[in-house]
SERO-4910 file (N, C-alpha, C, O; in steps of 0.05 Angstrom, whole numbers):
BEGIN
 pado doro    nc1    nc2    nc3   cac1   cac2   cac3    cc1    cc2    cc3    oc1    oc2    oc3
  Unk    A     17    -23      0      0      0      0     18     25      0     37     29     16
  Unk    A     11     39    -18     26     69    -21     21     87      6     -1     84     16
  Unk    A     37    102     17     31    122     44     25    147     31     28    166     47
  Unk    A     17    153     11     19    177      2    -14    177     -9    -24    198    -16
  Unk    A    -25    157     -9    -49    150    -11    -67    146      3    -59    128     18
  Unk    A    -94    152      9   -110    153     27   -116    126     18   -116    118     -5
  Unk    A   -121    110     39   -135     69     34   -160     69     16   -177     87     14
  Unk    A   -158     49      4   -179     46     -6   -210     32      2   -230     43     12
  Unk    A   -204     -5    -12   -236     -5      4   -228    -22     30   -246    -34     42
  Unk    A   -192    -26     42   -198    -33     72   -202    -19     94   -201    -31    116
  Unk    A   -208     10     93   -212     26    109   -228     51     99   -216     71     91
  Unk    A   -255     47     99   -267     63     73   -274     98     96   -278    121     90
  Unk    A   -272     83    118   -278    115    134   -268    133    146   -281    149    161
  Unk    A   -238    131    141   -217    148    131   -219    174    122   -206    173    101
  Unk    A   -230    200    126   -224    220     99   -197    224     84   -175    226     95
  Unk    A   -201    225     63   -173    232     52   -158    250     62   -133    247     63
  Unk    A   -173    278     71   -160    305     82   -143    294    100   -119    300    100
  Unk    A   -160    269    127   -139    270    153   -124    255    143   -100    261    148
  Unk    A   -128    234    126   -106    210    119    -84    229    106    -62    219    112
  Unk    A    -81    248     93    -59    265     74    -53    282    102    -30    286    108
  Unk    A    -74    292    118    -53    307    133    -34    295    156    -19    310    168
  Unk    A    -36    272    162    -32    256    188     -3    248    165     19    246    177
  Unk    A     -4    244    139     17    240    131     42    254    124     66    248    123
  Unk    A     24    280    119     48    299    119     59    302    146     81    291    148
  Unk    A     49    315    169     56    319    189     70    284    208     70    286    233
  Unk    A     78    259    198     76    248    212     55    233    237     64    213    249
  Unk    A     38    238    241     24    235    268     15    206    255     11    202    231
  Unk    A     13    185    277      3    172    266    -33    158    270    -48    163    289
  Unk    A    -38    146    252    -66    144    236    -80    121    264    -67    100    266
  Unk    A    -98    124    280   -105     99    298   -133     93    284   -148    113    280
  Unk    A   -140     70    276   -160     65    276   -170     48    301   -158     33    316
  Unk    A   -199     57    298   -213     44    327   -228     30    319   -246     42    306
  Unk    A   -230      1    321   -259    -20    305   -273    -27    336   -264    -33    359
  Unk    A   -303    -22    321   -323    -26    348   -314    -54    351   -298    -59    333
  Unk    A   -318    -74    366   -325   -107    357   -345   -108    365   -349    -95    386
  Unk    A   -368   -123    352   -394   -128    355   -402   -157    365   -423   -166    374
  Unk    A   -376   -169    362   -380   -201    364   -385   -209    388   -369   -197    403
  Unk    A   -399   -225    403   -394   -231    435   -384   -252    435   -389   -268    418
  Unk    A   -366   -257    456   -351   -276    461   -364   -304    481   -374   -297    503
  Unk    A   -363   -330    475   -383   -343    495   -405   -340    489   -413   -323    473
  Unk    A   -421   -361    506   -448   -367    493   -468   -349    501   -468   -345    526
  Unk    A   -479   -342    493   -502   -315    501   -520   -323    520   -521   -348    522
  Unk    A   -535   -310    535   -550   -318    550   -584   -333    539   -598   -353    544
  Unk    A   -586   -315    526   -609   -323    506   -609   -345    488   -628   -358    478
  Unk    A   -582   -347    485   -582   -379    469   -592   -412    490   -603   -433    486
  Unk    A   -581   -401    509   -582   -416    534   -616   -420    543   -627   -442    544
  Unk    A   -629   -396    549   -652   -401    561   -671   -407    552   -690   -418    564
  Unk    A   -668   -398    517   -695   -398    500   -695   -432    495   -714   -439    482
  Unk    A   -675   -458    503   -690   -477    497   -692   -487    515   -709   -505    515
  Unk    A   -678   -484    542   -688   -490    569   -724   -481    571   -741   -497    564
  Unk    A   -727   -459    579   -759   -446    571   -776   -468    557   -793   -480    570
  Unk    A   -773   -473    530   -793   -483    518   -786   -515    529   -807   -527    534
  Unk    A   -762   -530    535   -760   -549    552   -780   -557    574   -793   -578    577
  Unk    A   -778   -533    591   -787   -528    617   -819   -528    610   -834   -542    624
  Unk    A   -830   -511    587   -853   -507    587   -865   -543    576   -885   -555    585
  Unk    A   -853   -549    561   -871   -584    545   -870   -601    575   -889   -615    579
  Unk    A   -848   -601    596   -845   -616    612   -868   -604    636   -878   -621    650
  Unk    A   -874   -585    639   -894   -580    658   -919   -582    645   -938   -584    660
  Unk    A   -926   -581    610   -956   -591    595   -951   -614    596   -971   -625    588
  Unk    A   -933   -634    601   -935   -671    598   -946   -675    628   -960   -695    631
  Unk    A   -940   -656    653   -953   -668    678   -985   -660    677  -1005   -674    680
  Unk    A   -982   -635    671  -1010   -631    676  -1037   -647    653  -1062   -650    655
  Unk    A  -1021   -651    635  -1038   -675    618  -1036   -697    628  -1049   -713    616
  Unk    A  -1022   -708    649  -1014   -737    666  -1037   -730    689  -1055   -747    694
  Unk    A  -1035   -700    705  -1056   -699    722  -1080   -701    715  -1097   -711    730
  Unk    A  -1085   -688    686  -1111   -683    685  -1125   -713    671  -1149   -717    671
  Unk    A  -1107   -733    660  -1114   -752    650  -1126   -780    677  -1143   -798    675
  Unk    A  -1105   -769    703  -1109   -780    728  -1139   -773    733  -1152   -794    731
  Unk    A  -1153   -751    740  -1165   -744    742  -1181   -753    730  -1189   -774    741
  Unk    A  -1192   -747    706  -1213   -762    686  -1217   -788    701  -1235   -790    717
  Unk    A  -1199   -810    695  -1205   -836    704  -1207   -834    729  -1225   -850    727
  Unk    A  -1205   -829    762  -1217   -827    781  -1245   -822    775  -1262   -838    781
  Unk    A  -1249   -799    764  -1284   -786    758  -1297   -815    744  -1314   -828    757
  Unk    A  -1291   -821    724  -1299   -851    711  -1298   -869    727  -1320   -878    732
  Unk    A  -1279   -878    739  -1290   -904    762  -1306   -894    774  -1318   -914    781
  Unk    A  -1318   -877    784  -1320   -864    805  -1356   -866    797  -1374   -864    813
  Unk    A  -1358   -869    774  -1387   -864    759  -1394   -891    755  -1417   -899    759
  Unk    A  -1377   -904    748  -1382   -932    746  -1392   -944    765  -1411   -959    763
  Unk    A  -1376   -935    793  -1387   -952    818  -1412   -936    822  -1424   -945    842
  Unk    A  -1421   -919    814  -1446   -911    831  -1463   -922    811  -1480   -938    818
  Unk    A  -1460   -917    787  -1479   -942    762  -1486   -968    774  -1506   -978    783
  Unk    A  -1457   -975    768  -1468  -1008    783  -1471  -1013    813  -1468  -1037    818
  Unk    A  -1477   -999    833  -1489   -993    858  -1509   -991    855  -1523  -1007    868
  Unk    A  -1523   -973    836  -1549   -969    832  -1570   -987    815  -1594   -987    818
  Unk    A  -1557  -1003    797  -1570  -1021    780  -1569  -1047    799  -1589  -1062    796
  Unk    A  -1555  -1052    812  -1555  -1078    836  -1547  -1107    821  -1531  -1104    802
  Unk    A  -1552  -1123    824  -1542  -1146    816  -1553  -1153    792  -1577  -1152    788
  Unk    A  -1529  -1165    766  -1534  -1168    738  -1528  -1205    736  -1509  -1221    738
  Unk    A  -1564  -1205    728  -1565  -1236    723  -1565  -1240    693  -1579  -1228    677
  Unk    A  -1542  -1264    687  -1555  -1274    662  -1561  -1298    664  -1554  -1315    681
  Unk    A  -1578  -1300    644  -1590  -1338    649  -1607  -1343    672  -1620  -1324    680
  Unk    A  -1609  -1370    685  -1616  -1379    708  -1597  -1386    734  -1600  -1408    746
  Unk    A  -1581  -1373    740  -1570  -1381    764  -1543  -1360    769  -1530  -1357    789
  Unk    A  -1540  -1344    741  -1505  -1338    741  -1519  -1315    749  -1540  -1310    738
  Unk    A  -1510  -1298    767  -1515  -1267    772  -1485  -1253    782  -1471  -1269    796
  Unk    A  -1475  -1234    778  -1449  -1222    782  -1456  -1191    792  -1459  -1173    776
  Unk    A  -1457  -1188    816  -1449  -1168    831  -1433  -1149    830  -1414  -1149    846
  Unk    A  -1436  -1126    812  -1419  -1103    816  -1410  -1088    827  -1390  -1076    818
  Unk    A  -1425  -1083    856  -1410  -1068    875  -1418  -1078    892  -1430  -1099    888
  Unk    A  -1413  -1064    921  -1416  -1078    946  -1423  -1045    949  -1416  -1023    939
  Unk    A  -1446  -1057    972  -1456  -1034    983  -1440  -1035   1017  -1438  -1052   1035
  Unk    A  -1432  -1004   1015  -1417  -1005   1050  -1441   -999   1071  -1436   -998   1096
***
């Protein structure tokens, strides 16, 4: 690269004026680059699949509770059905007892 030359396209934000005058006079030229990059894993990379983790594993219990539930309520109907219908005969002699009354 020529010194007598303002850079081209690796340093495009340069003015030519300071780049020619920093050359005449000696001083020299600092460039400052933001870095934008983060170093290590972000935090948000981290939580956003924990989160939806967290969230399917607490909808699998409460579909386990609520499926618990249902079937308690269903037996629960059954025995008062067959409490209330009382003893189921078929034929002549075979009869089978569905619940027991306490």
């Amino acid at each position: 690269m020529n010194d007598r030359e303002p850079p081209g396209t690796t340093i495009r934000h340069i003015p030519a004026d300071d780049w020619n005058r920093a050359q005449a006079t000696g001083q020299p030229v600092v460039i400052v680059i933001h870095d934008t990059d983060r170093h290590g894993i972000g935090w948000r990379r981290c939580l956003v699949p924990l989160a939806v983790a967290g969230a399917i594993v607490l909808g699998a219990w409460g579909l386990v509770a609520v499926l618990c539930a249902l079937l308690d309520a269903a037996a629960h109907t059954v025995t008062v059905i067959a409490g209330a219908a009382g003893p189921i005969g078929i034929g002549r002699g075979i009869t089978l007892k569905l619940a027991r009354k306490h």
